[in-house]
N, C-alpha and C positions, 0 to 999 in steps of 0.2 A: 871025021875030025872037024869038019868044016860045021856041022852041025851043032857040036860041043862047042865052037869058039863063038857062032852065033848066039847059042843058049847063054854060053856066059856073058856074051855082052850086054844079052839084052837085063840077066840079071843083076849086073853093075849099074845097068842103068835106073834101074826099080831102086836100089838103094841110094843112090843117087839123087834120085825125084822125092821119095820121102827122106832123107834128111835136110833136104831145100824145105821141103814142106812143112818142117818140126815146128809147135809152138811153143812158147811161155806160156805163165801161167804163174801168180803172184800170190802169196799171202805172208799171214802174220803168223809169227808164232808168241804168245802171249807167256810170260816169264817173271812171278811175283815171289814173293818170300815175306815171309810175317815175322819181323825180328822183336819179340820178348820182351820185356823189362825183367830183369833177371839179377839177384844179389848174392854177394856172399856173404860171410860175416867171421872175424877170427879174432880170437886173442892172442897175440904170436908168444905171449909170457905168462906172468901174472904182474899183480898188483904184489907187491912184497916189501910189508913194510918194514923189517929188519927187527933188529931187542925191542920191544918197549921194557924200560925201567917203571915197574910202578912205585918203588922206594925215593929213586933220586930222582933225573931229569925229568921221568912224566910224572913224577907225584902231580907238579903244577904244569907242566908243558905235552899240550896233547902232541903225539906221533903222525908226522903227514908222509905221504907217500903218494906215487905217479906210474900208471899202467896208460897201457894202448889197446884201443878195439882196432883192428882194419875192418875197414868196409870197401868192396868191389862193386858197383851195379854198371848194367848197361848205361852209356853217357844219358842225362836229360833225368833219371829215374832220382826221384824225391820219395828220402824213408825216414822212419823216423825209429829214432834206437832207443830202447827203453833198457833197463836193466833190472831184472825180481828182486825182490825182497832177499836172497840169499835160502840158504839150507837150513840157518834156524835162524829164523825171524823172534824177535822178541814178543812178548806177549801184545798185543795191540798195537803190531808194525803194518800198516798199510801200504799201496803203493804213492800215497800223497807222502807220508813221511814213513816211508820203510825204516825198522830199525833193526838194523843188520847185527848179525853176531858172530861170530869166529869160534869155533868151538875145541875144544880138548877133553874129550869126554864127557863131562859134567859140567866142566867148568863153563863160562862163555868173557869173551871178551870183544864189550861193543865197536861200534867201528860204524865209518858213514861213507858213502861214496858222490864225490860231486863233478858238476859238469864244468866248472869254471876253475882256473889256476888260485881266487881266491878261497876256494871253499863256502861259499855261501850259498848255491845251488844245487839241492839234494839233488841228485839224479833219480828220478821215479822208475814206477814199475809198466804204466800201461800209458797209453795217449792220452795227452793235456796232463799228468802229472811230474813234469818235469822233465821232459824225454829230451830228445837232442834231435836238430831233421838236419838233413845231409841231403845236399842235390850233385848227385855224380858228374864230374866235366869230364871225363878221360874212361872208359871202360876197359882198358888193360894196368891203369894203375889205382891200385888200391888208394883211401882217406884213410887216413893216421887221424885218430881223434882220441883226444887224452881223456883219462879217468882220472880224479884225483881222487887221493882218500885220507881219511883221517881216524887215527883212537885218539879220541876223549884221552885228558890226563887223568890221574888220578884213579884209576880201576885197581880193588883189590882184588888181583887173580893169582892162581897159582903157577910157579913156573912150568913149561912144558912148551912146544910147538902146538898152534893154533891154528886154522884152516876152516875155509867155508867156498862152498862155490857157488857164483853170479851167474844165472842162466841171463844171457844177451839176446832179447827181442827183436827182431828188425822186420819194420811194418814198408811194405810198399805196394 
């Protein structure tokens, strides 16, 4: 027994003398992440510009109306929103002056989309013709940026509902 009590002490002591002994020993652990420029892009409606009269009110007064694009990007990120020519473009509608149509079969009824509350800035189709740039400050809330739009007075069209759809570009 006297043997076992020795053997153990001397083993307490071994553990003893290496945990006095223990060293450190220091580094770095290196920890990066590459955050994106990244957007979205939506139309939470449409653009809906209600009757046109082509007999009374619009014979002489064209029809205006007001939509929203949202736009989301990571903060800092600068885009620029273009809007196509629409689903049927008139004959010789380009993106410098796209000339939009609304359709009902056969029929068409023109129509323009601009980037300013006046209407006097077509809204184009590709960069430098008239697009709109948006530089994101906040990347959990979306930019509310208005469409406006207008029909021409005066159109002889046939009655019916009308419809055309704007594919929304956004360059970043």
């Amino acid at each position: 027994m006297r043997i076992a009590l020795l053997a153990l002490a001397v083993t307490g002591s071994m553990f003893a003398a290496a945990s006095a002994n223990a060293a450190n020993a220091n580094g770095n652990l290196n920890v990066t992440a590459n955050v994106a420029s990244s957007c979205m892009v939506s139309s939470p409606g449409s653009l809906a510009f209600g009757a046109y009269d082509p007999v009374d009110v619009n014979n002489t007064a064209p029809l205006n109306g007001a939509g929203t694009i949202n736009v989301r990007c990571t903060r800092g990120t600068t885009t620029t929103i273009a809007l196509e020519e629409g689903a049927n473009p008139a004959t010789g509608s380009n993106c410098t002056t796209p000339l939009r149509q609304m359709s009902n079969g056969t029929e068409r009824l023109r129509y323009a989309l601009f980037s300013d509350s006046t209407r006097t800035i077509t809204w184009g189709c590709t960069q430098g013709t008239n697009t709109t740039s948006h530089t994101s400050t906040n990347s959990a809330t979306a930019a509310v940026l208005d469409v406006w739009g207008r029909i021409p007075a005066g159109q002889d069209v046939a009655p019916g509902n009308y419809s055309d759809t704007v594919r929304i570009l956004l360059t970043f």
